[in-house]
GUKOL-324474 format. One line per field, with one value per residue (C-alpha): x, y, z; residue in one letter. Coordinates in nm, 3 decimals. Layout:
// GUKOL-324474
u (X|...) .
v (Y|...) .
w (Z|...) .
r (A|...) .
//
This chain:
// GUKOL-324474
u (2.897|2.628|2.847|2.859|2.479|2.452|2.639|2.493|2.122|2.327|2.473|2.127|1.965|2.240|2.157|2.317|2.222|2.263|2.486|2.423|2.693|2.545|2.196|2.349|2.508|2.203|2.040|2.373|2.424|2.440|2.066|2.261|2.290|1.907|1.809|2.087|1.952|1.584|1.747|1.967|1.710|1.388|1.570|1.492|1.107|1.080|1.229|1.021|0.674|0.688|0.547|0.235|0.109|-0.119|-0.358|-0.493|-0.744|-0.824|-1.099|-1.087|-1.315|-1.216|-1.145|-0.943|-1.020|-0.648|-0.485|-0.155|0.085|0.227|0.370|0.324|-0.043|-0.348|-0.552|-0.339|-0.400|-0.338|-0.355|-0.554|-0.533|-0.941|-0.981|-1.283|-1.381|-1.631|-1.644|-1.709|-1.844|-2.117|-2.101|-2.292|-2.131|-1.801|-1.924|-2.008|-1.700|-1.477|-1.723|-1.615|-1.238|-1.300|-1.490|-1.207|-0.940|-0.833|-0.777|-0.702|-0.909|-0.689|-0.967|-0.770|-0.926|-0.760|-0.699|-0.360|-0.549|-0.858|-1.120|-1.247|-1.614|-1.370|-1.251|-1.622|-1.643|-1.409|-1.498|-1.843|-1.739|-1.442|-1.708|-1.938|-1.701|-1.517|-1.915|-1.961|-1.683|-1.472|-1.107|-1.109|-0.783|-0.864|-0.555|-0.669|-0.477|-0.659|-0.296|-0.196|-0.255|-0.348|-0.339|-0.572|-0.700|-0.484|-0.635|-0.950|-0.909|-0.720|-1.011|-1.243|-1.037|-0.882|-0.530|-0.273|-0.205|-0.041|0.155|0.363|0.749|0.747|1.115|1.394|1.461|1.698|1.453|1.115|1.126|1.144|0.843|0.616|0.601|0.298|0.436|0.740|0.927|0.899|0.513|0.529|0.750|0.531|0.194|0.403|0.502|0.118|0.061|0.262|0.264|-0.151|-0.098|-0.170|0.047|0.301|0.272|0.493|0.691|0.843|0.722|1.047|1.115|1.043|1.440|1.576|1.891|2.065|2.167|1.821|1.680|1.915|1.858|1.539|1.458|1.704|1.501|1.203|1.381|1.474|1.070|1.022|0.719|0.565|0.474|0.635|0.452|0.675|0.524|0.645|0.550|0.198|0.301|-0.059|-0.122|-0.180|0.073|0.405|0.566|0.332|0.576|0.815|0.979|1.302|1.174|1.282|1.142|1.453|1.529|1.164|1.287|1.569|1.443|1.239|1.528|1.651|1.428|1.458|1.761|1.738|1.403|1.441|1.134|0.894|0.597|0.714|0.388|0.389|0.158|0.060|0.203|0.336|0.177|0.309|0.665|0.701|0.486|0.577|0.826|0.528|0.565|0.965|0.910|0.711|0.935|1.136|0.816|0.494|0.209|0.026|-0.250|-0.630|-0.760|-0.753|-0.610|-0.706|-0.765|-0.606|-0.720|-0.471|-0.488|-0.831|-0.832|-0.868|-0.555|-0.391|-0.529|-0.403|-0.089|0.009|-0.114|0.035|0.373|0.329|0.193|-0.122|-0.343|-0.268|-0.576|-0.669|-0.569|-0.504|-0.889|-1.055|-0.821|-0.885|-1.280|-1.217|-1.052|-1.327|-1.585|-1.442|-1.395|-1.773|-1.833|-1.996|-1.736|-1.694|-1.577|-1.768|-1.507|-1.720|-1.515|-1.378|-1.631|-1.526|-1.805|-1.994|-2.285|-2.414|-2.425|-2.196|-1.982|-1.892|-2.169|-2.158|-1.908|-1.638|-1.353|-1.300|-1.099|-0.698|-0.692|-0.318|-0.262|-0.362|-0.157|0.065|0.175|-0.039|-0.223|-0.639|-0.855|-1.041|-1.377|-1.548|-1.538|-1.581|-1.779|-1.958|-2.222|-2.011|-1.908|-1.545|-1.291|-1.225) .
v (-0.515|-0.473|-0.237|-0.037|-0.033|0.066|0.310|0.440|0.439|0.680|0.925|0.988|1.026|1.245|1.461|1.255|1.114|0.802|0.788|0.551|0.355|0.306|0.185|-0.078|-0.173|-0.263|-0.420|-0.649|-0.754|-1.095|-1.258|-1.387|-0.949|-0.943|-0.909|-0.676|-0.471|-0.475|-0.379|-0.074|0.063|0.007|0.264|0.516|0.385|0.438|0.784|0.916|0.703|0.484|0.189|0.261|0.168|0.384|0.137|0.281|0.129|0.087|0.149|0.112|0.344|0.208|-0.086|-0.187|-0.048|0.121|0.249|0.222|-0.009|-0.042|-0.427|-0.544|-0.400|-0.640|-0.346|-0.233|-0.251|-0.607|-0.800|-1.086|-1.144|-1.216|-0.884|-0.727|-0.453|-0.140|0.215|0.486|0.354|0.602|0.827|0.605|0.309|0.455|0.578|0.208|0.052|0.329|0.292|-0.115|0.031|0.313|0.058|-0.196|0.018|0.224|0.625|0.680|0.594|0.616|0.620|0.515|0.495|0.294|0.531|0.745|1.032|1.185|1.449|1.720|1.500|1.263|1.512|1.690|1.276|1.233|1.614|1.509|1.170|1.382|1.598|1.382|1.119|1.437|1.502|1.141|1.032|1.310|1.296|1.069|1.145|1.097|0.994|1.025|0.783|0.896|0.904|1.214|1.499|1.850|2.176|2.298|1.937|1.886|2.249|2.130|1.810|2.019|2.264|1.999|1.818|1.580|1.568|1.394|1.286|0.919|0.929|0.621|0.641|0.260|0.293|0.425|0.676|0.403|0.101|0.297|0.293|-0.093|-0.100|0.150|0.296|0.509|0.757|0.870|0.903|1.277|1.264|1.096|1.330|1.609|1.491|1.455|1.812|1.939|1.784|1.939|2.285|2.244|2.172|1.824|1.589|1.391|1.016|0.832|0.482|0.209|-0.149|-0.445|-0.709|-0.597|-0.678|-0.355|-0.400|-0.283|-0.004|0.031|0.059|0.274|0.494|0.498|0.563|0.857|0.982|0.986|1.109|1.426|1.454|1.462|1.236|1.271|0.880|0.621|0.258|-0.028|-0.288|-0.625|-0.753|-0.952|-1.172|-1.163|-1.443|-1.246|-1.006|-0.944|-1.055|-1.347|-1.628|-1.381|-1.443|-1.263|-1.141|-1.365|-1.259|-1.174|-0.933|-0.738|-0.671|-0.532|-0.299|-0.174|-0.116|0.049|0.297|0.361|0.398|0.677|0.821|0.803|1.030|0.970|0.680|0.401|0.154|-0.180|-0.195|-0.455|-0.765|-0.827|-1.142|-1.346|-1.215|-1.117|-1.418|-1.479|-1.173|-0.924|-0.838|-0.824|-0.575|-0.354|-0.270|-0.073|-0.003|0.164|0.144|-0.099|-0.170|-0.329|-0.620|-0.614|-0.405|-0.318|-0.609|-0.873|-1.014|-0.969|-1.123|-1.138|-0.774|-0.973|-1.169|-0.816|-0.655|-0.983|-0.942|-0.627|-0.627|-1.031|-0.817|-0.506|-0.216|0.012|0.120|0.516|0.770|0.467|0.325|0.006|-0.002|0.064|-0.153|-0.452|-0.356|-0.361|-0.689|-0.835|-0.714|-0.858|-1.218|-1.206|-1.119|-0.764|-0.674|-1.007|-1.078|-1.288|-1.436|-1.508|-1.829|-2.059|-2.162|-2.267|-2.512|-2.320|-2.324|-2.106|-2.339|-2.170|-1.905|-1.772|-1.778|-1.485|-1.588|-1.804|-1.538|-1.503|-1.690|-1.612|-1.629|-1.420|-1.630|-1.922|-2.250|-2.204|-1.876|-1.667|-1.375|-1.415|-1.214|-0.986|-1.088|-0.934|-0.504|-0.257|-0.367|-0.673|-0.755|-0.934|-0.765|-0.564|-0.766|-0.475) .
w (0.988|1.264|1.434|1.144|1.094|1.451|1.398|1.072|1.284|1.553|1.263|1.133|1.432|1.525|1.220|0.943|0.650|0.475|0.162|-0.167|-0.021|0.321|0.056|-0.096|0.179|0.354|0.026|-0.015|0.362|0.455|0.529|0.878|0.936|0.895|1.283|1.346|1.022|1.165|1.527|1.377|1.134|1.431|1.630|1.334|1.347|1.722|1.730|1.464|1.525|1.818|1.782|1.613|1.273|1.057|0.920|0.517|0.329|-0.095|-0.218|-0.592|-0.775|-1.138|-1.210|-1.552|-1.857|-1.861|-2.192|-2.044|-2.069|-1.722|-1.794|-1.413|-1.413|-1.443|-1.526|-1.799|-2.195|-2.277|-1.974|-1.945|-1.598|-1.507|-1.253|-1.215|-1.473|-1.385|-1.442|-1.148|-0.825|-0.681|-0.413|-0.184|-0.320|-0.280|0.115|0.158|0.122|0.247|0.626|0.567|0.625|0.860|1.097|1.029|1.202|0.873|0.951|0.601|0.252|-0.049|-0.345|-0.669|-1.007|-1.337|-1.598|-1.760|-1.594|-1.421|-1.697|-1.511|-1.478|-1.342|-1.089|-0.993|-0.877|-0.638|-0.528|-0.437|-0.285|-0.093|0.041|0.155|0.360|0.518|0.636|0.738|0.910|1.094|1.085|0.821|0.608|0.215|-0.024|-0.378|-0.665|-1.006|-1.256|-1.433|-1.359|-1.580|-1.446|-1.169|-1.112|-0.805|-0.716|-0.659|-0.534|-0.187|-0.189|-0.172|0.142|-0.037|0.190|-0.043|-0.356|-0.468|-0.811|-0.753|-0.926|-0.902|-1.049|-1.068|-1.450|-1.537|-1.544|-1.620|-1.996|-1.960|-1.749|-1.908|-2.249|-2.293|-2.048|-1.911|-1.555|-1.605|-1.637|-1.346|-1.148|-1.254|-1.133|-0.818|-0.811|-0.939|-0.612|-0.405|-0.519|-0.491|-0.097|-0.108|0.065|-0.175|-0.142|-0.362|-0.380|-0.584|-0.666|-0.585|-0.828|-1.177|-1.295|-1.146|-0.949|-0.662|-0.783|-0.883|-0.608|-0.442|-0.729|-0.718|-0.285|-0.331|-0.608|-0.362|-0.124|-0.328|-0.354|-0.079|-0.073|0.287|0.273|0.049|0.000|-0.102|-0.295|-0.405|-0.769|-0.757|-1.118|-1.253|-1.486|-1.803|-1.798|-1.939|-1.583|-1.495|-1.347|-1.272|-0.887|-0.788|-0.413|-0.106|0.299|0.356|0.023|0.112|0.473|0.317|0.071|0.382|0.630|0.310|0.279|0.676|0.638|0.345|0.415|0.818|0.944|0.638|0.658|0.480|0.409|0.362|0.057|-0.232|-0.197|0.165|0.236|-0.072|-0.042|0.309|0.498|0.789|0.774|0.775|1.133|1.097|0.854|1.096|1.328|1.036|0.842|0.984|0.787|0.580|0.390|0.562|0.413|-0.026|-0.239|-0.607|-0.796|-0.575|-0.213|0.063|0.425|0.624|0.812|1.152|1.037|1.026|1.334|1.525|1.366|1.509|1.848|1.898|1.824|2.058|1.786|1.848|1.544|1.497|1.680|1.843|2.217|2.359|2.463|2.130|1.968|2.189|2.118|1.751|1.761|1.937|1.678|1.422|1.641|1.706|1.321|1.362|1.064|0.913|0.578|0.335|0.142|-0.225|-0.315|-0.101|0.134|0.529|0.572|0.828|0.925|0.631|0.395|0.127|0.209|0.589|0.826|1.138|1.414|1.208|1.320|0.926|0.614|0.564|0.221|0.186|-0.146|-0.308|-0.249|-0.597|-0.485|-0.718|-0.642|-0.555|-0.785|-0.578|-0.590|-0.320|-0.194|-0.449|-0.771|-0.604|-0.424|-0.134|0.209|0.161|0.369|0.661) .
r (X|X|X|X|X|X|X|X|X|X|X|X|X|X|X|X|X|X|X|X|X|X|X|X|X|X|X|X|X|X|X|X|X|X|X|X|X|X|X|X|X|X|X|X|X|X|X|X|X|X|X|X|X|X|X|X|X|X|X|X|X|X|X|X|X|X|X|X|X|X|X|X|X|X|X|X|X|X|X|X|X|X|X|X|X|X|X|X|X|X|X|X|X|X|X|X|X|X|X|X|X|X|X|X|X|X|X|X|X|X|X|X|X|X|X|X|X|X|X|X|X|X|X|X|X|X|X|X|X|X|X|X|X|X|X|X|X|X|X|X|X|X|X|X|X|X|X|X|X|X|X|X|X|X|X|X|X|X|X|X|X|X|X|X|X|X|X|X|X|X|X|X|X|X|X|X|X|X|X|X|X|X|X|X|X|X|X|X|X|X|X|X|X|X|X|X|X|X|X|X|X|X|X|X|X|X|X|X|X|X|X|X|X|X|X|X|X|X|X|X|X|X|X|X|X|X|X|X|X|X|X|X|X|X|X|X|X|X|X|X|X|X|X|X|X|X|X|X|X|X|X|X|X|X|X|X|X|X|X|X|X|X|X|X|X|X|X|X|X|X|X|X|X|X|X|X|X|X|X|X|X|X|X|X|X|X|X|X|X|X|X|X|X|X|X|X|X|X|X|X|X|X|X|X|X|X|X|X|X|X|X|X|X|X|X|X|X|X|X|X|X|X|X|X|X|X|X|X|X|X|X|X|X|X|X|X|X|X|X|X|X|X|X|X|X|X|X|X|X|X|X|X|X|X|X|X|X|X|X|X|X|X|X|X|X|X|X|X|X|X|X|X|X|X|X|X|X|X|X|X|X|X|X|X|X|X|X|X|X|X|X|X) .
//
């Protein structure tokens, strides 16, 4: 078997492609196979990206309040999970906490906003806060995540220098109607193609362990594959108390390494990210997963708290990545800001005992708070829609 995945990583690189077969393969090999997986699908990574990681950071611009159903959502209709709920951040606002991720080592801001999809006020919003951090911070690349879309919307969002688009699948057609019901796979596939034929840049992926199966899955990568999404974030369920898959745990380290060598494997030359939910179900796998993967998430995501930002600088240069646009020197300088608590994190709840008196004080080299100790995701409770520093 690891001859034959070594082999597989030489036909594709050779100008080959990986079959459904060669998929499930990968998803069904032996958890002793792992390293020779990792080995066979990193030589894909390395050809296409080296060892660098392009570092992307959330800020949400809407948060709950959704009229969809999504049943793994704790924004959507009916959950009670205890997230934080607020309409449109401002312009400055949104500036603010975008800078916090810029500054932190990000190169990209994906701006995401609750909702089944954007009204045109909706859209002269993310215009004007496009526009101004393409004036602030040059370079910057701007991802925008705002649901369906109607025609011309994805028009002006490119003219405006917004340079991709994020309409997740999150399934494959098979499963989706079990996942969602106030809209359909096809929606989604269309928002994905407004996007595209606009000139924005199609980012689109799949969320692991909501019941799907193998088969699933394979279905489902190929399916982006035919997209041809230009960047593809994995997540990994976060069971939010409160909603319809609360308690729900069918991921292992080893399963999550393997969806991503998976999507190597299929999707050989395209970013695959790292996204919601790698430190619960990766752990101490994260860095594993990067030498097939190359991208990830800074610091929180929407409505859940994800591993301190210095905890994820750390992680990649301890294991021999570099930060994308940035070299070895900045990123040792970056590092070092955040150990002397220039960009600290204020984490809002669980208190370190320094000096401060409540909360972090400067100079405490931050709080790892990747989950809770019953496995459960943290409610966000600091970034966007608070008063407390954005963990970046």
């Amino acid at each position: 078997m690891t001859t034959n995945f070594d082999a597989l990583a030489t036909r594709i690189l050779d100008g080959g492609s990986a079959t459904e077969a060669d998929a499930l393969a990968v998803l069904q090999a032996p958890d002793a196979e792992l390293m020779f997986l990792v080995a066979a699908a990193g030589r894909l990574r390395r050809e296409h990206f080296g060892t660098t990681v392009k570092v992307n950071y959330l800020v949400n611009l809407k948060s709950g309040l959704c009229p969809e159903n999504c049943n793994y959502c704790s924004q959507a209709v009916g959950s009670a999970a205890p997230i934080l709920k607020y309409s449109y951040l401002s312009t400055e606002e949104t500036l603010r906490q975008a800078g916090a991720g810029l500054q932190g080592g990000a190169s990209r801001v994906c701006m995401v906003s609750s909702g089944r999809g954007p009204s045109d006020r909706d859209i002269d919003k993310v215009v004007e806060m496009t526009e101004a951090l393409k004036e602030q911070y040059d370079g910057v690349e701007v991802c925008a995540c705002l649901g369906l879309l109607k025609d011309g919307q994805a028009e002006r969002l490119q003219q405006a220098g917004v340079d991709a688009y994020n309409h997740n699948i999150n399934t494959a057609e098979s499963h989706h109607d079990n996942i969602v019901q106030t809209h359909t796979y096809d929606d989604r596939v269309d928002t994905i193609g407004k996007a595209k034929a606009a000139g924005l840049s199609p980012c689109s992926g799949l969320i692991a362990g909501l019941g799907e199966s193998d088969e699933q899955l394979v279905e489902a990568l190929f399916a982006l594959k035919a997209l041809d999404a230009d960047s593809i974030p994995v997540n990994f369920l976060m069971p939010f108390d409160g909603t319809p898959y609360e308690n729900t745990w069918e991921l292992s380290p080893t399963r999550c390494v393997k969806i991503l060598t998976m999507a190597r494997f299929v999707c050989p030359d395209k970013e695959i990210r790292i996204a919601g939910g790698r430190e619960m179900h990766l752990r101490t796998l994260q860095a594993t997963a990067l030498h097939v993967a190359n991208s990830i998430f800074l610091g929180d995501y929407l409505t859940s708290e994800g591993q301190d930002a210095l905890a994820d600088l750390r992680m990649l240069r301890d294991n021999g990545f570099s930060v994308l646009g940035m070299d070895d020197s900045a990123f040792d300088e970056l590092i070092a800001a955040h150990e002397a608590g220039v960009t600290h994190r204020v984490h809002a709840t669980t208190p370190c005992g320094s000096s401060a008196g409540s909360g972090c004080g400067d100079g405490c080299g931050g709080c790892s708070v990747a989950a809770p100790t019953d496995g459960k995701p943290v409610i966000r409770s600091r970034g966007a829609g608070t008063e407390v520093a954005a963990n970046a």
